[in-house]
C-alpha positions in Angstrom: 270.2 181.9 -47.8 266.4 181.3 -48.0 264.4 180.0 -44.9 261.0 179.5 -43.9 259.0 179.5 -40.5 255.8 177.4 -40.9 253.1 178.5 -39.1 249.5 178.7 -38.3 247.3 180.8 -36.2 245.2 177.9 -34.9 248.9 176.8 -33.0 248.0 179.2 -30.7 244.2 177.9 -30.4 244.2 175.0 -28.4 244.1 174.8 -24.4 245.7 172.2 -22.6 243.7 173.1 -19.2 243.7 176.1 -16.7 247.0 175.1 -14.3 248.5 172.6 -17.2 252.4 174.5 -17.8 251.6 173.9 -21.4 250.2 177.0 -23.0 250.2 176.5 -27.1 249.1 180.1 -26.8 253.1 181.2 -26.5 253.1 180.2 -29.9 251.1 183.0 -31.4 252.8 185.1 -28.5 256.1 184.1 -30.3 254.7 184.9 -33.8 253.3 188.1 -33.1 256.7 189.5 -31.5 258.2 188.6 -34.5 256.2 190.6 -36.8 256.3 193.4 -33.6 259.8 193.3 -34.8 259.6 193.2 -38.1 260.5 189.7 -39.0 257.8 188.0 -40.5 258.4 190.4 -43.5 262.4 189.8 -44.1 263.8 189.8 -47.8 264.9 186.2 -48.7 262.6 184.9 -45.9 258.7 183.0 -46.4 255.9 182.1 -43.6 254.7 178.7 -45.0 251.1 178.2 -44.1 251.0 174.3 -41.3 249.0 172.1 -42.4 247.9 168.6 -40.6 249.9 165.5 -40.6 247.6 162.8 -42.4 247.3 158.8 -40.9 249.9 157.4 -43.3 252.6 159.9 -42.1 252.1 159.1 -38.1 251.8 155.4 -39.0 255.7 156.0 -39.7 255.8 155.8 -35.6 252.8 155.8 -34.2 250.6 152.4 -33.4 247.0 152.0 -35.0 245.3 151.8 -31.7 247.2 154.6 -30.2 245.9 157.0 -33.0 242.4 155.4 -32.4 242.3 156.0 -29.2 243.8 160.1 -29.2 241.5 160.7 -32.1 238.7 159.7 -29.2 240.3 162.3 -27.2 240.0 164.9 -29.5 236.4 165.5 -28.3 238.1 166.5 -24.8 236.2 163.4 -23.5 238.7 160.8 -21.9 238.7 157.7 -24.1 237.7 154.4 -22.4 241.1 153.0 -23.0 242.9 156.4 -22.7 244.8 155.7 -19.4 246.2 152.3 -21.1 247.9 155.1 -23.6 248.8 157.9 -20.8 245.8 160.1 -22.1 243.5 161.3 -19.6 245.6 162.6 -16.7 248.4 164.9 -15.1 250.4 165.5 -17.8 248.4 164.3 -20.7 245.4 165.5 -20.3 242.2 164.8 -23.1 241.5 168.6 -24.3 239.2 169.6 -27.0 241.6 169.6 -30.2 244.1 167.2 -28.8 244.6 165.4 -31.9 243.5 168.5 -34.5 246.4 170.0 -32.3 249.0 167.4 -32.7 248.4 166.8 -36.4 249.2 170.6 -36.8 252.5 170.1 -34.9 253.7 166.9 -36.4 252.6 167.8 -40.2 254.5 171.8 -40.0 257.6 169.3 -39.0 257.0 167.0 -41.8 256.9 170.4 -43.6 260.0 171.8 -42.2 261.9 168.5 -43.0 260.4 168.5 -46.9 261.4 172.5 -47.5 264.9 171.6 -46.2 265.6 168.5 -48.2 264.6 169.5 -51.2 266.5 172.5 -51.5 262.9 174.9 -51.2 264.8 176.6 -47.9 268.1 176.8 -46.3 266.8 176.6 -42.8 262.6 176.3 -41.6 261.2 176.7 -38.2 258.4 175.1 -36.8 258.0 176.3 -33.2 255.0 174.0 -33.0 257.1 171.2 -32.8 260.0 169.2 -31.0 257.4 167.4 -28.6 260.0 164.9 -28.1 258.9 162.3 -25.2 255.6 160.8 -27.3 256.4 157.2 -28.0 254.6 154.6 -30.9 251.6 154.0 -28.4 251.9 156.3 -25.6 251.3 160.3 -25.1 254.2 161.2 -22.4 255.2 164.7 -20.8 252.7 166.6 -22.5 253.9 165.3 -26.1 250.7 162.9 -28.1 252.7 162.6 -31.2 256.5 162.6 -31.8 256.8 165.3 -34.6 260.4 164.8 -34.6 260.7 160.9 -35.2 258.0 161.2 -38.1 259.6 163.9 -40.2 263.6 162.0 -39.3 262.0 158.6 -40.3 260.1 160.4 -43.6 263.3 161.9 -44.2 265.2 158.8 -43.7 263.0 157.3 -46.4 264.1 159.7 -48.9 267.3 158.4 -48.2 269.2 161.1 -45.9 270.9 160.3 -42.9 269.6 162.7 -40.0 271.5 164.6 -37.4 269.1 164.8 -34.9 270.1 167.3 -31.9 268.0 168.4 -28.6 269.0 170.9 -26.2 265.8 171.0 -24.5 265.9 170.8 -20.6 264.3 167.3 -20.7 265.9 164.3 -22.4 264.6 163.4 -25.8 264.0 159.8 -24.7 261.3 159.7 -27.7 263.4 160.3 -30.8 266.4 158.3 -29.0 264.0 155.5 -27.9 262.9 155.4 -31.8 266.5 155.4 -33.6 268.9 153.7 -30.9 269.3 150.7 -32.7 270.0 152.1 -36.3 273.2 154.1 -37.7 271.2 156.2 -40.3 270.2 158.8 -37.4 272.6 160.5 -35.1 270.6 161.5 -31.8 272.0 164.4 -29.8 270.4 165.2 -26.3 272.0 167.8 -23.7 269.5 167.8 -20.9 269.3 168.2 -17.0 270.5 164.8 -15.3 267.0 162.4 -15.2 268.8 162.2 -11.5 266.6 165.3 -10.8 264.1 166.0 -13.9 261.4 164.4 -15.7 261.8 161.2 -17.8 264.7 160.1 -15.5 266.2 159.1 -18.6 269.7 159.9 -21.0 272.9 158.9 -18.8 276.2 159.8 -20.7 276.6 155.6 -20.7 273.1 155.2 -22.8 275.2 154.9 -26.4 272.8 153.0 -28.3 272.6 149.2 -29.5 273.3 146.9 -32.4 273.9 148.7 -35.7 273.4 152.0 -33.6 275.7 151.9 -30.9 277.8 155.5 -30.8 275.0 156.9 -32.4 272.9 158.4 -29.3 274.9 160.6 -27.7 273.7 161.9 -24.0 275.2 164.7 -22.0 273.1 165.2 -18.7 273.9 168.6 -16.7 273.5 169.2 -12.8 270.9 171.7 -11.3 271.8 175.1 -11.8 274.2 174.6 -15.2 274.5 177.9 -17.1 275.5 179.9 -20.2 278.8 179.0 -20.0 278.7 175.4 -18.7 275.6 174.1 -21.1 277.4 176.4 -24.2 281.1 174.8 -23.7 279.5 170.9 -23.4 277.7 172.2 -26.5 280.4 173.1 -28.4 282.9 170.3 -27.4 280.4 167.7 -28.2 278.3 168.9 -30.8 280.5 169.8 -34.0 282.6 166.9 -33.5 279.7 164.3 -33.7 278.2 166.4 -36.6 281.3 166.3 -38.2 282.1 162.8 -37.6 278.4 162.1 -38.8 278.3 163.8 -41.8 274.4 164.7 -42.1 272.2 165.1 -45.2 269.7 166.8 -42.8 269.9 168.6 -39.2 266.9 168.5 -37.5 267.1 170.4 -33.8 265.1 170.6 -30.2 264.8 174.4 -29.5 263.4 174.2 -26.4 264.0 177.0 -24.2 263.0 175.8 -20.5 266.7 175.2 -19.5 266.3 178.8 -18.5 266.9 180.0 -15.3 263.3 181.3 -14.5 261.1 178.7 -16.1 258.9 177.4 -13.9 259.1 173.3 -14.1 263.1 172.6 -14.4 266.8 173.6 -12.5 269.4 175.1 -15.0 270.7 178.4 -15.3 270.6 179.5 -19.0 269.5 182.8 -20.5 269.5 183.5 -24.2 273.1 184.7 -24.7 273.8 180.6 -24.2 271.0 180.2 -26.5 272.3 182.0 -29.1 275.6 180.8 -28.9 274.1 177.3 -30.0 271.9 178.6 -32.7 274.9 180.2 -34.1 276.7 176.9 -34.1 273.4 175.2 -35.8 273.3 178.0 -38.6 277.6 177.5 -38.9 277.6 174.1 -39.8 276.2 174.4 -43.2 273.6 171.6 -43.2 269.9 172.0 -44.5 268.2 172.4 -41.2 265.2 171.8 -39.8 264.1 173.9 -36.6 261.6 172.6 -33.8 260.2 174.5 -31.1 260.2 172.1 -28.1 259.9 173.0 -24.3 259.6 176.0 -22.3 256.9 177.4 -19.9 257.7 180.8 -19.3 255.8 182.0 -22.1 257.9 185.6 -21.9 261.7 183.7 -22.5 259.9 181.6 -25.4 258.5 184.2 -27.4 262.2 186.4 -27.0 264.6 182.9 -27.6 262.5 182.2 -30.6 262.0 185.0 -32.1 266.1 185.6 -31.3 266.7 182.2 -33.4 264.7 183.2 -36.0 266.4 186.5 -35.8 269.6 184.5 -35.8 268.3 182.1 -39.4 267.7 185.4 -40.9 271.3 187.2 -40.0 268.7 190.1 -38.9 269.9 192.3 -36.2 266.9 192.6 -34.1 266.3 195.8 -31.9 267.2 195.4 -28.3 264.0 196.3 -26.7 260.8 195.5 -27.0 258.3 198.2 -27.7 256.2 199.3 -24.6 253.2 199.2 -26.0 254.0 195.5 -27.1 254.7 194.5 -23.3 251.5 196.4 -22.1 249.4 194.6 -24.1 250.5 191.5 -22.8 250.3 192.5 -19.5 253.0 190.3 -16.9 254.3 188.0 -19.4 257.4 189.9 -20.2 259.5 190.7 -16.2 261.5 193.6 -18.4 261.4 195.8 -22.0 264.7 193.6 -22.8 264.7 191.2 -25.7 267.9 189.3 -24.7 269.5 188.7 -21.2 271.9 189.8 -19.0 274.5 187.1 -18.2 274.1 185.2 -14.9 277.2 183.8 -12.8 278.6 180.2 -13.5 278.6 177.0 -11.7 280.9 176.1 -9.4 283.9 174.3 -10.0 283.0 170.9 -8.7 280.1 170.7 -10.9 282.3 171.8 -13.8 284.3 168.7 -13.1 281.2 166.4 -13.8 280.4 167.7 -16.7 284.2 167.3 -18.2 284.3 163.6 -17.3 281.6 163.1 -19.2 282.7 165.2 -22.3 285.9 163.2 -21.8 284.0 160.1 -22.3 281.9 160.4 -25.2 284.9 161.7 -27.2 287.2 158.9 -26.0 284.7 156.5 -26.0 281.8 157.1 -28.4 283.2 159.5 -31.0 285.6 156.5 -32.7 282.7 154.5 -33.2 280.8 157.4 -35.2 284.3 157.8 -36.8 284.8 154.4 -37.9 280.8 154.0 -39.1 
C-alpha cells in the first residue's frame, strides 16, 4: 500500500485572529509531531508538496462574485460587499491570506482526490482540508471554500461515483447541501444534533431529493455521546451504506472536535473511538481520500492525526510523546500520552435515541441505496 500526505508549511502560516478557535497553526503542529515520530519518513509512504486551487477548479462550486469578493478579502480588508457573502465577521472573519489560504486547502484536496483515482496512492491526507459548511456564495463556520465538494464534483467528472463520509462534530451541511439531489455521491454525516450545535442542520429525516433521495445519510448524536456510542452508530451505518454504494472513491471528514475537551462542541470522544473509525476507512478497500476538518484543541488534533496517519501507514507509533517535544510547545499537550484513556459511556436513555435512528436509516433509507 502506497499513500501520501500533502502538505505545505505555509498551512500553518495564516492567522484567523487572536480569540478566533481557528488556529491553521495546529496544522504544522500536526506535521511536525509526525516527523517527531518518525512518520514523515515511512518506506512506501511520500509528502506531496500543496499547491493552490486555480479559478476554473472552484468555479466547480463556487459563484463568480463570491470568489470576487473573498479575493478582496485576501488583503485582510473587509470587502464592500463582504457581509452579503458572510465575510467580515464572527466566524468569518477577512484575514490577510484568506483566500491564498483557502486555495492551499481546496487545491491539496483536489490533490488528494487526483493521487487516489489514478492509482498514484492507496490512501492521501490533506489535514488542510474538510472545511465542510462553505456554500457556492457564502463563507460559513469558519470554512471560505468547500474543499470537499470541489475535489467530489472533479472526481465525479472523471466519472467515479464518491462516497463522501464526515464524522466531524458539526454537520457537513456544505457537501450534503451540494449533492442532495444527485445519486452519483453518497453523503455520510455523524454529527452532534443541530438541536444543540452549530448549523442546526442534518436530522436523521433529511434523506435527500429527486434522483438523490437515500443518498444523504444523517446520524445526529446527543450531548455527551462517546467512544462507544459514536463508534457503534459508525459501524452499523457506515459499511452497510458503503457497501450498498459501491464507491470508485472515499473521500472522509477527519475532524476531531467531537472530543471530549475541545473547546466549542458537547460529545465525549477520545482517540481510541477515533481510531476505531479510521480502521474501518482503511478496511474497506477503496482509494481514499483523507481531509482534516474540525477540531480546536490544537493538542487532540496534532495526536488524532498523526494517529490516522499512523493508522494509513500500518505504523505502530510510540506511546508517548517525547518531553522535549511537549516542552517546546509549552501547554498545548495536558499529558506525555499520544492516545487516550477511555472515558465512561452514555446513559442508557440516550442510547435508545441513537438506536431509533440507526433503525430507521437501515429500514428506511438503505433499500433505496440498495435498489439505486
Amino acid at each position: 500500500m502506497t499513500t501520501a500526505l500533502v502538505y505545505s508549511d505555509r498551512f500553518g502560516a495564516f492567522h484567523y485572529g487572536a480569540d478566533h478557535p481557528m488556529r491553521p497553526a495546529r496544522l504544522r503542529l500536526t506535521f511536525d509531531l509526525m516527523s517527531e515520530l518518525g512518520l514523515t519518513n515511512l518506506p512506501d509512504a511520500v509528502i506531496i508538496e500543496a499547491r493552490q486551487a486555480v479559478e476554473g477548479e472552484l468555479l466547480l462550486f463556487h459563484t463568480p462574485e463570491y470568489l470576487r469578493v473573498l479575493r478582496e478579502a485576501n488583503t485582510g480588508v473587509i470587502p464592500v460587499k463582504g457581509p452579503e457573502h458572510g465575510i467580515g465577521y464572527g466566524d468569518n472573519p477577512a484575514f490577510k491570506g484568506v483566500f491564498e489560504w483557502s486555495c492551499y486547502s481546496t487545491g491539496a484536496s483536489i490533490q488528494a482526490a487526483e493521487l487516489v483515482a489514478s492509482g498514484g496512492a492507496d490512501i492521501a491526507f490533506n489535514i488542510a482540508g474538510g472545511l465542510h459548511h462553505a456554500m457556492p456564495g457564502r463563507a460559513s463556520g469558519f470554512c471560505y471554500l468547500n474543499d470537499a465538494v470541489v475535489a467530489i464534483r472533479h472526481l465525479v467528472d472523471m466519472g467515479h461515483r464518491v462516497a463522501y463520509v464526515d464524522i466531524d462534530a458539526h454537520h457537513g451541511d456544505g457537501v450534503e447541501y451540494a449533492f442532495y439531489d444527485t445519486n452519483k455521491v453518497l453523503t455520510i454525516s455523524l454529527h452532534e444534533s443541530g438541536q444543540w450545535l452549530f448549523p442546526g442542520t442534518g436530522l436523521v429525516t433529511d434523506i435527500g431529493i429527486k434522483e438523490g433521495k437515500g443518498f444523504s445519510v444523517n446520524l445526529p448524536f446527543p450531548p455527551g455521546a462517546g467512544d462507544g456510542l459514536f463508534a457503534r452508530g459508525f459501524e452499523e451505518i457506515v459499511p452497510a451504506f458503503i457497501g450498498a454504494f459501491r464507491p470508485d472513491v472515499l473521500v472522509t471528514q477527519l475532524g476531531v472536535d467531537t472530543f471530549s475537551t475541545d473547546p466549542i462542541t458537547h460529545l465525549n470522544l477520545t482517540t481510541n473511538g477515533f481510531e476505531r473509525m479510521v480502521r474501518a476507512f482503511k478496511g474497506f478497500g477503496v482509494p481514499w481520500a483523507a481531509l482534516g476538518g474540525g477540531g480546536y484543541d490544537l493538542g487532540n488534533v496534532a495526536r488524532a492525526w498523526t494517529l490516522a496517519w499512523a493508522e494509513m501507514n500500518g505504523a505502530a507509533p510510540p506511546e508517548t510523546i517525547p518531553e522535549d517535544f511537549i516542552l517546546k510547545n509549552g501547554a498545548i499537550f495536558k499529558s506525555d500520552k499520544l492516545r487516550d484513556e477511555p472515558l465512561k459511556p452514555l446513559p442508557d436513555a440516550d442510547v435508545r435515541i441513537v438506536e431509533k435512528d440507526i433503525a430507521f436509516l437501515i429500514r428506511e433509507v438503505l433499500p433505496m441505496v440498495l435498489g439505486q
